[in-house]
C-alpha positions in Angstrom: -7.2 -26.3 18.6 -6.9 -26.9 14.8 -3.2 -28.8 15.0 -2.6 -29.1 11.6 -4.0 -26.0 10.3 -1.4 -24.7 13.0 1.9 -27.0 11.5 0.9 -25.6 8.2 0.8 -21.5 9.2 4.2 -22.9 11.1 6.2 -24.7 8.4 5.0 -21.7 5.5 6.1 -19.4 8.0 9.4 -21.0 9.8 10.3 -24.4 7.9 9.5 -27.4 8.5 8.9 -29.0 12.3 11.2 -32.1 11.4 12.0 -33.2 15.2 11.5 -29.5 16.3 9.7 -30.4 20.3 6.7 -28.0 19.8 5.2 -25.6 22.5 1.2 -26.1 22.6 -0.6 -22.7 24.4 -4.0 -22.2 24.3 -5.6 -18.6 25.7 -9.1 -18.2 25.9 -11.3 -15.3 24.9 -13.5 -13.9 28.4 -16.8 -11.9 28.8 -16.9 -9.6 31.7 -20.2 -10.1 33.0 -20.0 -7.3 35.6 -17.8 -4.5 36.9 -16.4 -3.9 33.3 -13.5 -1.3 33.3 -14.1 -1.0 37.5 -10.4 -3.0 37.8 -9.0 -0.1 37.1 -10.2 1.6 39.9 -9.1 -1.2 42.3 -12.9 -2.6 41.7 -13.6 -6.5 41.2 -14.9 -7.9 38.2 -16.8 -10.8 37.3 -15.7 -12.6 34.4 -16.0 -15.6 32.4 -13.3 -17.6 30.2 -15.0 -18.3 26.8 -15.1 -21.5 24.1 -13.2 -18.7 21.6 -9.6 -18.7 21.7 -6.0 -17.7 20.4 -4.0 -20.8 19.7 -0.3 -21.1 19.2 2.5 -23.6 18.6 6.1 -22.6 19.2 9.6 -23.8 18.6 12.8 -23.1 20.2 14.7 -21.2 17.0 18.5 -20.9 17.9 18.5 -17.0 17.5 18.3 -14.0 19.4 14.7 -13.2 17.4 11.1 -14.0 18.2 9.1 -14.3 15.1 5.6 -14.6 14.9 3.3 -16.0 12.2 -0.6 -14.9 12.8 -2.8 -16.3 10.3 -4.8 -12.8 8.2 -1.4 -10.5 9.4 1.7 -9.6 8.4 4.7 -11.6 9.9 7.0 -9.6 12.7 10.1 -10.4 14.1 11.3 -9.0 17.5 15.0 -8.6 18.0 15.9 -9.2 21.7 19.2 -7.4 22.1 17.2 -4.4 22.9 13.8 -5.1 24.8 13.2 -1.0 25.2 10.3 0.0 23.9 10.6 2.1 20.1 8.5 4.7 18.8 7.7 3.1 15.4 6.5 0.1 16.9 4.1 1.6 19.1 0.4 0.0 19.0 1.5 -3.1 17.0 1.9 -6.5 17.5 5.8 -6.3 17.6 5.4 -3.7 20.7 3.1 -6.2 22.5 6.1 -8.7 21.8 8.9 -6.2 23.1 6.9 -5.3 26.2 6.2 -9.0 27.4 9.4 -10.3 26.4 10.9 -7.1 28.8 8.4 -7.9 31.9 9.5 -11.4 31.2 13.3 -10.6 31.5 12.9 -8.2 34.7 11.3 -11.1 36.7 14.5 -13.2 35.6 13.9 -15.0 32.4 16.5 -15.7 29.4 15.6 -14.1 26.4 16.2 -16.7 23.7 14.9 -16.4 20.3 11.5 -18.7 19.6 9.5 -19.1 16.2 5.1 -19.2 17.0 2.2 -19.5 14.4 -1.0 -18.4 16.0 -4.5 -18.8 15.0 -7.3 -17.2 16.7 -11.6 -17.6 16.7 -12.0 -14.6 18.6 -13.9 -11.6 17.0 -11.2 -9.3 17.1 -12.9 -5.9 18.4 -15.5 -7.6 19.3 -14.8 -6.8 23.1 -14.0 -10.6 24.1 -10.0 -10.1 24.6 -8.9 -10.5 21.6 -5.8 -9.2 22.2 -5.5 -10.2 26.0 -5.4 -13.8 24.7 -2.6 -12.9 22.3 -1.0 -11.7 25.2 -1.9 -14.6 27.4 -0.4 -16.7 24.8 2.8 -14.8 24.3 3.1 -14.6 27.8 2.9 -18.4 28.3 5.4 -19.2 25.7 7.5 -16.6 27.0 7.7 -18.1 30.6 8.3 -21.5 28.9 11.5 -20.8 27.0 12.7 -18.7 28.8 12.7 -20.5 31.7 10.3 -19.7 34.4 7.5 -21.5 36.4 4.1 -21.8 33.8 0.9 -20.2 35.7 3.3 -17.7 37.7 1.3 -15.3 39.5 3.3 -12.5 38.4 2.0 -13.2 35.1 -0.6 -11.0 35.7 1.3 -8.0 36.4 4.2 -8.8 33.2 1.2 -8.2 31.2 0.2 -4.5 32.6 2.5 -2.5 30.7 1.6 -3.7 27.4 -2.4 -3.4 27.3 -4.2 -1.1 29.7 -6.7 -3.9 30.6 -3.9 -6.5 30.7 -3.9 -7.0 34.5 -7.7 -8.3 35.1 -7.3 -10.4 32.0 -3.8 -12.1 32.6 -5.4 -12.8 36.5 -8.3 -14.5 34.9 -6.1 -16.9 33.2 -3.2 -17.0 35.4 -6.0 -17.5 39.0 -9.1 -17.6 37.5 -11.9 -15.1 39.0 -11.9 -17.4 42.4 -8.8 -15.8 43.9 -9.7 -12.3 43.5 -8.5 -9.6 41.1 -5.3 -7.6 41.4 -5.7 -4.5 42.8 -2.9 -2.3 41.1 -3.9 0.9 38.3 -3.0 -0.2 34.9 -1.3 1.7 32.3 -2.6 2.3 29.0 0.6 1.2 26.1 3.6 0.8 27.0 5.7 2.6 29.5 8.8 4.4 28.6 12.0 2.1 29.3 14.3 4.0 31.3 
């Protein structure tokens, strides 16, 4: 992780850090080695966690808004008062946002309103999770502000909604391949809210 490079893409983004505490998460890229696309089947996979990586720093921001800074992309902002999923923001970053931050909430977090910069090294469409670590990531600081356990098993499943390969690639970093993959059908975008 490139701290500094991070505190810059934070403070052109947000302002500066000041005595701001920061929020360190780090989400690794993976390889499936074998049984690629079989999870969804309720097959097992074998996968590896990769020396590529999203990395992020966040700060609490006092608002009812999660912004996000990603170095190469436009910055979004999520408002939280409505975590249903919208039609214009489908297959964006922002819907990614909206759809953890609403898995999040069901299992009993608090929205609050956070501020994260993000850098990445992984190739994205390069078929290393690219954007399984961003949601890894988001997931992570999610749990953290909003008040839940870090490493929750049902970080795995928060994730299924939002990417149709989300569940074997949240389980990987939330239990690592040792503990067995989920064996649940995942859905591909993001389910209607009701």
């Amino acid at each position: 992780m490139n701290k500094d490079k991070l505190v810059r893409l934070f403070e052109e983004s947000f302002g500066t850090v000041g005595v701001r505490n920061l929020l360190s998460v780090h989400a690794p890229g993976r390889s499936e080695i074998a049984g690629n696309h079989t999870d969804h089947e309720g097959g097992r996979v074998i996968a590896a966690a990769l020396d590529v990586a999203v990395d992020c720093i966040a700060a609490n921001n006092g608002t009812a808004t999660v912004r996000v800074a990603s170095e190469g992309y436009p910055q979004i902002e999520v408002d939280l008062d409505s975590l249903d999923s919208r039609d214009d923001e489908r297959g964006s970053t922002a819907a990614l946002v909206r759809g953890m931050a609403y898995e999040v909430a069901v299992r009993g977090g608090t929205p609050t309103g956070f501020d994260l910069a993000m850098t990445s090294t992984i190739p994205s469409g390069g078929g290393l999770s690219s954007s399984a670590a961003v949601e890894a990531a988001l997931g992570r600081a999610l749990e953290a502000f909003w008040g839940l356990e870090p490493a929750s098993p049902h970080r795995a499943r928060a994730g299924e909604p939002a990417h149709r390969e989300q569940l074997l690639r949240q389980a990987l970093r939330a239990h690592g391949p040792s503990r067995g993959m989920p064996r649940r059908p995942c859905v591909h975008g993001l389910r209607k809210r009701r």
